[in-house]
MARMARDO-233567 format. One line per 5 residues: number of its first residue (from 1); their letters; for each residue x, y, z of N, C-alpha, C, O. Coordinates in nm, 4 decimals, padded with zeros to 6 digits, always signed. Example, Ala and Ser with C-alpha at 12.3 -4.5 7.8 and 13.67 -1.06 7.14 Angstrom:
<vexbas>
1	AS	+01.3190:-00.5690:+00.7800:+01.2300:-00.4500:+00.7800:+01.3200:-00.3300:+00.7800:+01.4236:-00.3319:+00.8465; +01.2850:-00.2250:+00.7080:+01.3670:-00.1060:+00.7140:+01.2900:+00.0030:+00.7870:+01.3409:+00.1138:+00.8039
</vexbas>
This chain:
<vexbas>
1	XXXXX	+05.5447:+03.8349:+15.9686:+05.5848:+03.7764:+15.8418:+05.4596:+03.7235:+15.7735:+05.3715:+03.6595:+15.8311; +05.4609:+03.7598:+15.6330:+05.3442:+03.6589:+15.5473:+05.3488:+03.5868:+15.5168:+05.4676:+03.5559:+15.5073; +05.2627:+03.4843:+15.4706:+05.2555:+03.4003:+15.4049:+05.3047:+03.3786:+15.2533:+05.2623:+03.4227:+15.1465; +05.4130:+03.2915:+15.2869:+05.5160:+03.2867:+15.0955:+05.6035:+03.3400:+15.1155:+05.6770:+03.3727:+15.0224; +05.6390:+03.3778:+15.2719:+05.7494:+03.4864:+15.2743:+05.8897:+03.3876:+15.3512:+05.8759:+03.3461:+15.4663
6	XXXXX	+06.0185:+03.3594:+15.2720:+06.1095:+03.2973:+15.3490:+06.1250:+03.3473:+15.4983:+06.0431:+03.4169:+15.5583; +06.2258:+03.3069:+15.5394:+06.2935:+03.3479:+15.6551:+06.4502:+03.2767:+15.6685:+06.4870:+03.1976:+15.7553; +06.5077:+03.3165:+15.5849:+06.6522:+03.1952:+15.5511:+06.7279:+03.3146:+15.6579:+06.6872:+03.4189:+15.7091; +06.8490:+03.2451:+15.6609:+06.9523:+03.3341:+15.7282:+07.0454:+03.4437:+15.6675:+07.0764:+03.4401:+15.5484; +07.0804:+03.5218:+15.7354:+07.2433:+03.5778:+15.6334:+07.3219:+03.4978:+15.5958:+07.3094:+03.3957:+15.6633
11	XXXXX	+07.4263:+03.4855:+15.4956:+07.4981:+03.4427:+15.4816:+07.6398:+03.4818:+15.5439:+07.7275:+03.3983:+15.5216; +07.6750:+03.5846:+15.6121:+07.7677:+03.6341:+15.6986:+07.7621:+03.6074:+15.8456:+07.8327:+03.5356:+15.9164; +07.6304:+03.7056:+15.8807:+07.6388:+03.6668:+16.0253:+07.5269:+03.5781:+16.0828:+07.5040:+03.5669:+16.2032; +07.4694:+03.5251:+15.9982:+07.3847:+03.4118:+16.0659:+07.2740:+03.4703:+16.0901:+07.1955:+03.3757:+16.0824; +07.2014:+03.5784:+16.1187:+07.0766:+03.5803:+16.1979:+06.9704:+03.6057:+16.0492:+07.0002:+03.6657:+15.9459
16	XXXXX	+06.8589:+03.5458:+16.0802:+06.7167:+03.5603:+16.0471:+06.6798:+03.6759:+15.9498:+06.6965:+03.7863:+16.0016; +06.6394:+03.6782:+15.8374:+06.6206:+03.7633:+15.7202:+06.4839:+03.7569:+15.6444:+06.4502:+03.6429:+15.6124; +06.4356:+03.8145:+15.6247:+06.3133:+03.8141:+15.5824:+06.3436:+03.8376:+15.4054:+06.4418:+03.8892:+15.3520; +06.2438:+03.7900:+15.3547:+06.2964:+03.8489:+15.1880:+06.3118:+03.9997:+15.1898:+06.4052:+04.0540:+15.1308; +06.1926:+04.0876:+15.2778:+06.1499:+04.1907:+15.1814:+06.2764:+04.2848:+15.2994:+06.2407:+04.4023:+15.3088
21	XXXXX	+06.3582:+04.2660:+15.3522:+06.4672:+04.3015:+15.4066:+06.5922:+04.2524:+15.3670:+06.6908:+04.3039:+15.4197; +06.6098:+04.1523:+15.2747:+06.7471:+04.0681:+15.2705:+06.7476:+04.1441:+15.0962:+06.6585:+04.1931:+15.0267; +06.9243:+04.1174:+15.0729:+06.9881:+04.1974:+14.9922:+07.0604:+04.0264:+14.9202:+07.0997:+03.9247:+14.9773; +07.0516:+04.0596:+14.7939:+07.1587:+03.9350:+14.7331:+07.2565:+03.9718:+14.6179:+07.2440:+04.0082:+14.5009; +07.3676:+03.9443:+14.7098:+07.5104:+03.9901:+14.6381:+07.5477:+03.8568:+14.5108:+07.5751:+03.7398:+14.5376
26	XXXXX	+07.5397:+03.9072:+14.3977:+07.5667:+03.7820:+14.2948:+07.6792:+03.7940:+14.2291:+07.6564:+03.8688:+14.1341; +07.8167:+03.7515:+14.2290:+07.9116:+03.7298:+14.1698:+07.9113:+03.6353:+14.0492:+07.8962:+03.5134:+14.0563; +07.9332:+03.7207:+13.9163:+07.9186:+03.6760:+13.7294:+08.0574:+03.6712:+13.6661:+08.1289:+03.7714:+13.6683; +08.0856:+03.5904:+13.6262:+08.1636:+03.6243:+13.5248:+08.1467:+03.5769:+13.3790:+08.1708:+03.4585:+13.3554; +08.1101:+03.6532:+13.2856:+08.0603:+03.6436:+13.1293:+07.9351:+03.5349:+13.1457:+07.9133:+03.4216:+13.1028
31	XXXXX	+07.8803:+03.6087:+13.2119:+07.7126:+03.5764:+13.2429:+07.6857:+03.4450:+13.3263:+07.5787:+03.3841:+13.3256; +07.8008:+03.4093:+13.4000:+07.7591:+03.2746:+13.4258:+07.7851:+03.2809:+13.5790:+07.9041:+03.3032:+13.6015; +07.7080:+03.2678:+13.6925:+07.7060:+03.2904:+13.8324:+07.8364:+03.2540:+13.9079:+07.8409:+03.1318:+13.9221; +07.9155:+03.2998:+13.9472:+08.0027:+03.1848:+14.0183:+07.9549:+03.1862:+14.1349:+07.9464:+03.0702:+14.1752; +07.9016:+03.2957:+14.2466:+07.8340:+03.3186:+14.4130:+07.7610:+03.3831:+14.3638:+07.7565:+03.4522:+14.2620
36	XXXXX	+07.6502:+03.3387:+14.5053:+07.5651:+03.4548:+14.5275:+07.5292:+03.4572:+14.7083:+07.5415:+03.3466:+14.7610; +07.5047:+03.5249:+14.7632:+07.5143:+03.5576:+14.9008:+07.3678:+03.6132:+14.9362:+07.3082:+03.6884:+14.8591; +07.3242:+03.5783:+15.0362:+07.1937:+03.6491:+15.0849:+07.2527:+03.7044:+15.2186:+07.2917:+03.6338:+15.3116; +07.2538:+03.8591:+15.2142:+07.2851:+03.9339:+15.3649:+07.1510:+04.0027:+15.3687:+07.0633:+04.0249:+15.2852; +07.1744:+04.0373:+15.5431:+07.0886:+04.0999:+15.5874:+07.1449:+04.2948:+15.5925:+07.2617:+04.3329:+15.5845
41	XXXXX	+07.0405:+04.3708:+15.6051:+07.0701:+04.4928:+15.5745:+07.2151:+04.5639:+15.6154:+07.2823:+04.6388:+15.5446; +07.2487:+04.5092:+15.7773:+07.3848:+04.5671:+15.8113:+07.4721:+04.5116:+15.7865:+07.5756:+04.5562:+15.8359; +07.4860:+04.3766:+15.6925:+07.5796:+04.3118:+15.6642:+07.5985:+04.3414:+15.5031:+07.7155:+04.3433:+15.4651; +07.5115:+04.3612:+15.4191:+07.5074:+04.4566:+15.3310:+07.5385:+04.5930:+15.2958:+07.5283:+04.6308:+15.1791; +07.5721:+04.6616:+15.3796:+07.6251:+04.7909:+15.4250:+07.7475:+04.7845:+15.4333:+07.8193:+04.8581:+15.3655
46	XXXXX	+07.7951:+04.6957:+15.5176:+07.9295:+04.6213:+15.5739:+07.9926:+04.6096:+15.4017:+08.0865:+04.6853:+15.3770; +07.9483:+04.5279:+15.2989:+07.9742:+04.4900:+15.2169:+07.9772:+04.6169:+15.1240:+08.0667:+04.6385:+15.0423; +07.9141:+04.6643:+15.1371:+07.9099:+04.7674:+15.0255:+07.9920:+04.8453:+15.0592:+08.0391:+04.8840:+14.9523; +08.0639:+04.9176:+15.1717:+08.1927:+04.9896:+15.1998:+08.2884:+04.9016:+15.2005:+08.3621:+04.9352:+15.1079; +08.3364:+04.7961:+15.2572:+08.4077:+04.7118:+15.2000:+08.4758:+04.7214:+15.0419:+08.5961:+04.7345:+15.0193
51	XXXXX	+08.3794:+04.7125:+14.9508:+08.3662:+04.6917:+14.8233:+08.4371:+04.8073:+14.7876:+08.5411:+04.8084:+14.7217; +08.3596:+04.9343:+14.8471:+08.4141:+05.0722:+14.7778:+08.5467:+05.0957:+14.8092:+08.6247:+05.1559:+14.7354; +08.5845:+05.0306:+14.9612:+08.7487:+05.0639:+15.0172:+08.8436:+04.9962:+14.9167:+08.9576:+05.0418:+14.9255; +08.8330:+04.9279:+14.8504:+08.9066:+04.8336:+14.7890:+08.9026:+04.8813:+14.6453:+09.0211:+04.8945:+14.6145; +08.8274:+04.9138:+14.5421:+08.7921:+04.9804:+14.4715:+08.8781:+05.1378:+14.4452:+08.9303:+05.1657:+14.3372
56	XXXXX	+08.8799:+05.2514:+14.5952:+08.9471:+05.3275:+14.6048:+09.0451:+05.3167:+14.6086:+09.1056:+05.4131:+14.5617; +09.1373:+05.1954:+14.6652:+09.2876:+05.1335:+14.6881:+09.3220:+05.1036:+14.6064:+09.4382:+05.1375:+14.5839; +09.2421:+05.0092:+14.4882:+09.3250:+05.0110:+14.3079:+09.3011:+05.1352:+14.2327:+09.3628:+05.1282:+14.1264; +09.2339:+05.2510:+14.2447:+09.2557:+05.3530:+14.1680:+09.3936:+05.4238:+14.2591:+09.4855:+05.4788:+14.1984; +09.3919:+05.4159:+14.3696:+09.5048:+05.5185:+14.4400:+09.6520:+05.4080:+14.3693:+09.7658:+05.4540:+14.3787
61	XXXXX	+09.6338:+05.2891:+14.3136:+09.7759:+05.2441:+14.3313:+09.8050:+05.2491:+14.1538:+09.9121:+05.2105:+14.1070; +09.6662:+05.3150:+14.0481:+09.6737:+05.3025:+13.9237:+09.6268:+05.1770:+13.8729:+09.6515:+05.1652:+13.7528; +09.5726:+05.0878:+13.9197:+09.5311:+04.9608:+13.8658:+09.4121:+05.0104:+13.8146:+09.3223:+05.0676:+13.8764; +09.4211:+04.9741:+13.6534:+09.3591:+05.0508:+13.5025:+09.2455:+04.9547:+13.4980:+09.3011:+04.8450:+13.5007; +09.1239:+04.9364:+13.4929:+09.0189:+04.8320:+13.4922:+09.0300:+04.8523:+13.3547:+09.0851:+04.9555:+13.3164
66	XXXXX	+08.9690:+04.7377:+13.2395:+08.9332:+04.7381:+13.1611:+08.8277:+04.8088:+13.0904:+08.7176:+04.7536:+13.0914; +08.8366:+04.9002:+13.0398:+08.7163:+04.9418:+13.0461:+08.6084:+04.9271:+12.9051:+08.5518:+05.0257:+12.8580; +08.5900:+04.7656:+12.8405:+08.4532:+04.7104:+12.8161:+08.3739:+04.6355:+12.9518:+08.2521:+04.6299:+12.9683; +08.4521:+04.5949:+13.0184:+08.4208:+04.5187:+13.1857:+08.3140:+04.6186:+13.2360:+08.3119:+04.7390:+13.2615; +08.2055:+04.4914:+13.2399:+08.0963:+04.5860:+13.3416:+08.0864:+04.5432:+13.5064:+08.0990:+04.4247:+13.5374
71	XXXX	+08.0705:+04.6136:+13.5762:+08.0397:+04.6069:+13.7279:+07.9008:+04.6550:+13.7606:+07.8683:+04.7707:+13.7343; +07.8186:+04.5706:+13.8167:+07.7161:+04.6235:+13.8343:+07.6145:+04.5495:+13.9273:+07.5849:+04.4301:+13.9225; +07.5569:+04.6660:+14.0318:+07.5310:+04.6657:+14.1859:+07.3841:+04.6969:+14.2118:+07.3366:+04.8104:+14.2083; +07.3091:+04.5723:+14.2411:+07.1793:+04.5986:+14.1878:+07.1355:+04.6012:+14.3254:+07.0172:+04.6222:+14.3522
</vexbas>
């Protein structure tokens, strides 16, 4: 690790994260933060299929998103 470089935890499963490995999930609504999460790479993964399973389950049941609503996965 370098110097200037955190070492905070996941926010899921607890273990040790480096910045230039850690991922941060930020939950907005009309620009204003409500969460934000620091995971580590496999808990980020975890999250990101998660995300998509659920996603696929309101298009399979017809739930119509708005569509001016942005989503977006940086």
């Amino acid at each position: 690790m370098s110097d200037g470089e955190e070492d905070d935890p996941c926010h899921a499963c607890g273990e040790s994260t480096t910045d230039a490995l850690s991922r941060t999930v930020r939950l907005s609504v009309d620009r204003s933060t409500i969460d934000t999460q620091r995971l580590c790479p496999e808990c980020f993964a975890e999250w990101i299929a998660r995300y998509e399973e659920e996603m696929k389950n309101e298009r399979a049941a017809g739930i119509d998103d708005d569509p001016d609503s942005e989503i977006i996965v940086d």
